[in-house]
Every structure is written in C-alpha cells, then in structure tokens.
C-alpha positions as CSV (number, residue, x, y, z in Angstrom):
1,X,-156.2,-72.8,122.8
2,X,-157.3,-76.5,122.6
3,X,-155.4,-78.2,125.5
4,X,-155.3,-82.3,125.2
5,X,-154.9,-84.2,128.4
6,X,-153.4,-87.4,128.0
7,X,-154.7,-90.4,131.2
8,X,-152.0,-90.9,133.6
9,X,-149.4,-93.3,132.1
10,X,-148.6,-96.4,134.5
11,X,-144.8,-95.2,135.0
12,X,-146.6,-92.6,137.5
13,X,-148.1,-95.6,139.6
14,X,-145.3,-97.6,139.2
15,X,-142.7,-95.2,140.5
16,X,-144.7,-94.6,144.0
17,X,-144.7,-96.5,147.1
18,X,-148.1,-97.4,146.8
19,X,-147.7,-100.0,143.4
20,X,-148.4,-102.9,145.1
21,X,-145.8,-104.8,143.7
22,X,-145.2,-106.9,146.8
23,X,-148.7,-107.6,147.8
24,X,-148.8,-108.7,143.9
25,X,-146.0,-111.1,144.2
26,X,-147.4,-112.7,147.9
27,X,-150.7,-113.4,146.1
28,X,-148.6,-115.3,143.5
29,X,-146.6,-117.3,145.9
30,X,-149.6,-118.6,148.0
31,X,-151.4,-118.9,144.4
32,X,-148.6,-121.4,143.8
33,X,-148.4,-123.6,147.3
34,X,-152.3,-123.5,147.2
35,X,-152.1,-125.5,143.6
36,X,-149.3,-127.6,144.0
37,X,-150.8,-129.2,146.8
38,X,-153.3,-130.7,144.3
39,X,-150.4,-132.6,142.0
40,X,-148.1,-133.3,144.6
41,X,-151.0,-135.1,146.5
42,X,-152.1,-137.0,143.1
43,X,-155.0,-134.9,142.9
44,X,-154.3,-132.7,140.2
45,X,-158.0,-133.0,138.2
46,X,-159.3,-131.0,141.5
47,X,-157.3,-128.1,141.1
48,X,-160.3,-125.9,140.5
49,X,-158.5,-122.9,138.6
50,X,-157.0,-125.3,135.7
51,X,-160.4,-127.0,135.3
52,X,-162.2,-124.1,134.9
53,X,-159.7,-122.3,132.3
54,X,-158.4,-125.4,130.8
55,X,-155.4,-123.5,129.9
56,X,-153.5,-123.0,133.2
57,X,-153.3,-124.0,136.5
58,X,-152.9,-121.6,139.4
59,X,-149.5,-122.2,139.9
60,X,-148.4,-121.7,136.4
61,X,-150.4,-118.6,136.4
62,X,-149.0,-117.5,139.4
63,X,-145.2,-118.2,138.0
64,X,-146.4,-116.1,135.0
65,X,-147.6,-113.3,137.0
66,X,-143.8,-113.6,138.4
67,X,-141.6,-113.4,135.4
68,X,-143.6,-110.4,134.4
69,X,-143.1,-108.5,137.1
70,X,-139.2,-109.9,136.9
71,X,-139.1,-108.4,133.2
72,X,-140.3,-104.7,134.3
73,X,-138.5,-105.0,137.6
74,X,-134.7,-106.4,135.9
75,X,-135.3,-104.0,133.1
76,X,-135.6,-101.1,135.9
77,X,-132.5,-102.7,137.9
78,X,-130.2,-102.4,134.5
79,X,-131.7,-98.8,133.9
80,X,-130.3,-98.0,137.7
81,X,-127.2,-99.6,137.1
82,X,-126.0,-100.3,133.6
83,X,-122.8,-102.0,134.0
84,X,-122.7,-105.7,133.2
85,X,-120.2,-107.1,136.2
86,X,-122.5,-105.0,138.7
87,X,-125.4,-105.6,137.6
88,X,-124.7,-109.4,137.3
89,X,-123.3,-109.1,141.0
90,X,-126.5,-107.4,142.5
91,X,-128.5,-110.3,140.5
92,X,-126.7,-112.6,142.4
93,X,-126.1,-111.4,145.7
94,X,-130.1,-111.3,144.9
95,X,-130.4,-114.9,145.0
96,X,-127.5,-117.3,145.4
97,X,-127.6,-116.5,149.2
98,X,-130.8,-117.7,150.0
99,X,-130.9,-120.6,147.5
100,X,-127.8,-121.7,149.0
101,X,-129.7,-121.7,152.8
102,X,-132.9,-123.6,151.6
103,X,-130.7,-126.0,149.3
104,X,-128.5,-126.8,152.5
105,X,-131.3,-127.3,155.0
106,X,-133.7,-129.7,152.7
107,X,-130.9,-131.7,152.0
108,X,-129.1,-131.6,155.7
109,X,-131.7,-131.1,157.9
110,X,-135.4,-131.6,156.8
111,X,-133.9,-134.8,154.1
112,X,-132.7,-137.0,156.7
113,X,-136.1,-136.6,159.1
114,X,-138.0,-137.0,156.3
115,X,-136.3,-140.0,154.6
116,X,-136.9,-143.6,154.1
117,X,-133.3,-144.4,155.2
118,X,-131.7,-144.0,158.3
119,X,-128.9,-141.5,158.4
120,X,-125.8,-143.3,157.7
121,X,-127.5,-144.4,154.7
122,X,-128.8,-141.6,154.0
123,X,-125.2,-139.7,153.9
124,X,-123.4,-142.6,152.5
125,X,-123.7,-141.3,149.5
126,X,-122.9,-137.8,148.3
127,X,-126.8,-137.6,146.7
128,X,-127.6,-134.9,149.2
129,X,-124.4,-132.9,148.2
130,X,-124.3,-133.4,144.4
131,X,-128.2,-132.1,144.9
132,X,-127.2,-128.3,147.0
133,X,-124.7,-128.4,144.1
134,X,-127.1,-128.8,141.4
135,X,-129.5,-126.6,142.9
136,X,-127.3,-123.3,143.8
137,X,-125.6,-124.2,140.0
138,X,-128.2,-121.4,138.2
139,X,-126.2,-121.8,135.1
140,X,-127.3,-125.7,134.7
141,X,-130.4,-127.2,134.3
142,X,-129.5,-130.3,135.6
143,X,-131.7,-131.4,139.0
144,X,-130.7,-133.8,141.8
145,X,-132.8,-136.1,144.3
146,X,-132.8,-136.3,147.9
147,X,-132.3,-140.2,148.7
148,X,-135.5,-141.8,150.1
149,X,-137.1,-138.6,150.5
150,X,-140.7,-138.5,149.2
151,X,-139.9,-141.9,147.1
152,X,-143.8,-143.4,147.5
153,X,-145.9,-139.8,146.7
154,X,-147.6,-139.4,143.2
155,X,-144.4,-136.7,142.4
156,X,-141.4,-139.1,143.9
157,X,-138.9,-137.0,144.7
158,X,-140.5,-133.6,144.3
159,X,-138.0,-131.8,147.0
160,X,-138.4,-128.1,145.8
161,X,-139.5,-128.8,142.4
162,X,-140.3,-125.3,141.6
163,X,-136.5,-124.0,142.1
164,X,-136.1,-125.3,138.3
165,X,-137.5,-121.7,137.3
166,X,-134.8,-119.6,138.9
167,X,-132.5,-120.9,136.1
168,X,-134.7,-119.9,133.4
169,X,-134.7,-116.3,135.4
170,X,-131.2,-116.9,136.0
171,X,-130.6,-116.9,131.8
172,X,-133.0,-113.9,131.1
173,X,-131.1,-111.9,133.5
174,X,-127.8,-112.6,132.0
175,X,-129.7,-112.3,128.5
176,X,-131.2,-108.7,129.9
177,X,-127.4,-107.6,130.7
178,X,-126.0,-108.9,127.5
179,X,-128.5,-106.5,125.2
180,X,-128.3,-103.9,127.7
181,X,-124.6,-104.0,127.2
182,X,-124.5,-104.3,123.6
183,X,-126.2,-100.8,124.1
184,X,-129.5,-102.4,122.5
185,X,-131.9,-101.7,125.4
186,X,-132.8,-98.1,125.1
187,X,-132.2,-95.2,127.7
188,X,-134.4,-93.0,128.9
189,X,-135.6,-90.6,126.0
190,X,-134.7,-92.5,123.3
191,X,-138.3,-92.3,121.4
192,X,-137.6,-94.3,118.7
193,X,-135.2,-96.8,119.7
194,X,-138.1,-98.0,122.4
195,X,-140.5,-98.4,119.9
196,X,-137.7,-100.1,117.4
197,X,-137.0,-102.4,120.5
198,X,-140.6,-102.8,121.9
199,X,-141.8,-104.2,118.3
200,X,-138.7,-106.7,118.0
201,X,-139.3,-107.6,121.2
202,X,-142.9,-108.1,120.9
203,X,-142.7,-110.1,117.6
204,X,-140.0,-112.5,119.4
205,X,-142.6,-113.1,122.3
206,X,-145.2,-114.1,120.0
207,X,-142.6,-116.5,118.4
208,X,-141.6,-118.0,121.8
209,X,-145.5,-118.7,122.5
210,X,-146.5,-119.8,119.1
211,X,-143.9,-122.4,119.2
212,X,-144.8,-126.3,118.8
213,X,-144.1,-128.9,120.9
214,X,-141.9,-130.6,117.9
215,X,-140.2,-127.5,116.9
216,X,-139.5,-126.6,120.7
217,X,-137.8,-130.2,121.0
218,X,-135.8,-129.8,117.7
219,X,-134.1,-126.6,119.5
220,X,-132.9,-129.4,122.0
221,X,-132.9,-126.3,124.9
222,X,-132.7,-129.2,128.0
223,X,-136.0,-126.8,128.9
224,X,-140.0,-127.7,128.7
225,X,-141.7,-126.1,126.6
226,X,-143.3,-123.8,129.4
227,X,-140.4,-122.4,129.3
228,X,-140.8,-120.7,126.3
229,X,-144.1,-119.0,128.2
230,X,-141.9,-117.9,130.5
231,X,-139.2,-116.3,128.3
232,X,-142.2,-114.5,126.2
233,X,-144.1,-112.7,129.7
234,X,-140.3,-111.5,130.9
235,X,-140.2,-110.1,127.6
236,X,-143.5,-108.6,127.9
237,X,-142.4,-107.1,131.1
238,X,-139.1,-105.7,129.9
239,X,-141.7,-104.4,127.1
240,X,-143.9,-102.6,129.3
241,X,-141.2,-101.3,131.1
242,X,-139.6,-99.5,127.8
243,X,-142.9,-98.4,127.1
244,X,-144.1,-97.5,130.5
245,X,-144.2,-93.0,130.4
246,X,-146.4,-93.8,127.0
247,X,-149.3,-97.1,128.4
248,X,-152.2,-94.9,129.8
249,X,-153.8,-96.5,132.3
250,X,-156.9,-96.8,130.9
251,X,-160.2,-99.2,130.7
252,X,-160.9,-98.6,127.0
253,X,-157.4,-100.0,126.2
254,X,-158.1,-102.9,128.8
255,X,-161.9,-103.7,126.9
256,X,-160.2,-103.5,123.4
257,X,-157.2,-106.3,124.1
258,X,-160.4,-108.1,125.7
259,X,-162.1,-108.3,122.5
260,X,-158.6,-109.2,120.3
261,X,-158.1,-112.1,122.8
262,X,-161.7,-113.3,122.1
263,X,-161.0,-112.8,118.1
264,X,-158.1,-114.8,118.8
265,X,-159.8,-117.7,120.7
266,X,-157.7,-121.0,120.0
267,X,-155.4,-119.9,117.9
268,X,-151.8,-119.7,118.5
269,X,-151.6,-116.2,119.2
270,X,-154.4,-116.6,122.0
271,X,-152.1,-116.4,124.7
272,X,-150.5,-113.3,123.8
273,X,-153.3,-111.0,124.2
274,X,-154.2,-113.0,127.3
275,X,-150.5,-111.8,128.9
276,X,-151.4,-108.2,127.1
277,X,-154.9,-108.1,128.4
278,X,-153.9,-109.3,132.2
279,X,-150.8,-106.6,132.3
280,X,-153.0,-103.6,131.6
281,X,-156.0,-104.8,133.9
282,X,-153.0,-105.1,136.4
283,X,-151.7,-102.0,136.4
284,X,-155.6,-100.5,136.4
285,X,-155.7,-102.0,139.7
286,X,-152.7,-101.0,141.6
C-alpha cells in the first residue's frame, strides 16, 4: 500500500502556543511609530522602507500585516462564539475601553501641556470633548482636533492620527458577524461551502485592490482609498482562516506565488499576490 503524506497544514501551527502571533503584532507596532516619525517630522522622503519599495511605507505595511492577522483572528473569534449580540459585545469590550482611556488622557491631560493656549482657553471650548466623542464613536468616520495642539508641525493637528483605522476594523467586524449570521461563513467541515466562500471572497479582495482612485470616489465611502487595502488583506485573513486545515506550509507554494507576483509586476492585480506571497512566507516562519 502507497501511503501519501500530506506537509503539515498551518492550522497545526496556528492552534499552539508557540504561533508567534504576538511577537508578529509588536514588530508591526514599532514598524509603525518607527515610520511615522518620518511624516510627522516633515521628513517623509527619508523613510527608507517606502523609498526602497516605492509601494508602501513601513507603517502602511505594518497596518497591513495587522488587519490580516485581524481577518484570521475575528474569523476564529466568530467560530468560538457564533452569536451576533455576543460576539459584537466581546468585539467591543475588546476595544471601546481602552480607546475611551487614550482618547480622555490626550485630550485632558497630555492636550492642555502640550497646547499653544493656556488652559482656560484651551477648555473654553468643548473641542477637546467633541474630539473623545469622535474618537470612541467607531461607527463614524468623522475625526476631531485638539485646540492648539501640534498646530505649527508638518501634520497640524496629527493627535493619534492612526486611530482612524479602528473604524474601518470596527465595520469589518460588524461586516464579519453579519455573514456569519446570515449563516454564510462556513463551519467546521463544511468542504465545499469553504471553497464556495474562499473563491467569492477572494475574487471580492481583488476587486477592493484593483479599484481606481475615480471609481473609489464615486462610491462616496467618507474612506481613502487605502482603505480598500485594508478591507481586501482582512478578507485574505478571514480566507486563510476558512482554508487553514488544507494551506501546507510549504516553500514550493511560497516560490510559486513569488514568481505569479513577478508575472504580475505593475499591474493591477500586483498587490494581490504580494498579500498571498507575504501570508504563506509568514506562516513558514512561525
């Protein structure tokens, strides 16, 4: 008898202790203060990692890196608890909290020491109110200023410019509770409806990426175009996640979406196999 042994898929890696996950997502963060500092101190031609792939800079890569691992990891949270209200709750018990705390103390604390007015000034207005509300309010895209607070930099204003992601998270994770509740996310064992999802899915990623700046600005979203980056590497992740007992880990795989992203070398579907080809390398090296 002829016995065929299949590589180790990445759901056996995944499902340990040892994953990495964390160290992944600490990598990301300081990837992002180390190449912010670079725009936000009007250097942003320096930043070394988006002159040398002209594509992204660090910090967009490293919020990339984040919403994939956000697509696997909210995927697995519905899988654990697939009820919408609960699974809405944990997702915001997740994050409202400590939002709330680092909204309150940059606009109460660290925005009057920091600020160009004095303190009665400074609160005279509610400006430092309306922007906590704004920015623990995941389900608006509107943003807020601190008065006189980092008015003569190259990025006036830029308090906590990065939060504006959450609320693109924030939309994908009520988006992610909404399919799984419409029973469209497939349960465990469910061979074909996985593949069924996995290929919609995949086809709608490669829409959000191949999107043009006019036709993104016809949708009228209130979002940037990144955005629509954003959206498509989730996706990949909730992809990878449905998929996960079946993706070997495996460098042949790794070499061959390699190659596809050099056949695809500016064209619209470059970035795709760029996400494809930096997910599997990932999980190689975990």
């Amino acid at each position: 008898m002829i016995t065929i042994h299949l590589r180790a898929p990445i759901s056996e890696k995944l499902a340990s202790r040892e994953n990495n996950l964390n160290a992944l997502r600490l990598i990301a963060a300081v990837l992002v203060l180390f190449s912010h500092s670079y725009p936000l101190s009007g250097n942003i031609q320096l930043e070394p990692i988006g002159r040398h792939l002209h594509i992204f800079d660090g910090g967009a890569l490293a919020v990339i890196a984040f919403f994939f691992l956000s697509g696997y990891l909210i995927s697995s949270s519905w899988a654990s608890t697939p009820h919408f209200p609960s699974f809405m709750a944990k997702r915001a018990l997740r994050i409202l909290p400590g939002l709330a705390v680092v909204a309150a103390i940059s606009a109460l604390f660290l925005g009057p020491i920091v600020s160009s007015l004095d303190i009665n000034h400074y609160f005279s207005s509610d400006q430092a109110f309306r922007y906590i509300r704004d920015s623990v309010n995941v389900l608006s895209l509107k943003t807020n200023t601190l008065p006189g607070v980092f008015e003569d930099l190259p990025i006036s204003h830029g308090v906590n410019g990065s939060l504006w992601t959450l609320k693109v998270e924030f939309l994908l994770y009520i988006a992610t509770g909404m399919i799984g509740a419409t029973c469209l996310l497939p349960n465990e064992g469910k061979g074909w409806r996985s593949i069924l999802f996995s290929t919609v899915m995949l086809y709608l990623a490669a829409r959000m990426i191949t999107v043009t700046q006019a036709e993104f600005d016809s949708w009228n979203t209130g979002l940037i175009l990144f955005s629509c980056q954003l959206i498509a590497v989730f996706i990949l992740g909730a992809i990878v996640y449905t998929l996960r007992h079946w993706i070997p880990r495996s460098w042949l795989l790794v070499t061959g979406l390699i190659g596809l992203t050099y056949l695809f070398w500016e064209t619209s579907l470059f970035l795709l196999f760029i996400y494809l080809s930096s997910v599997e390398s990932g999980d190689l090296i975990k």
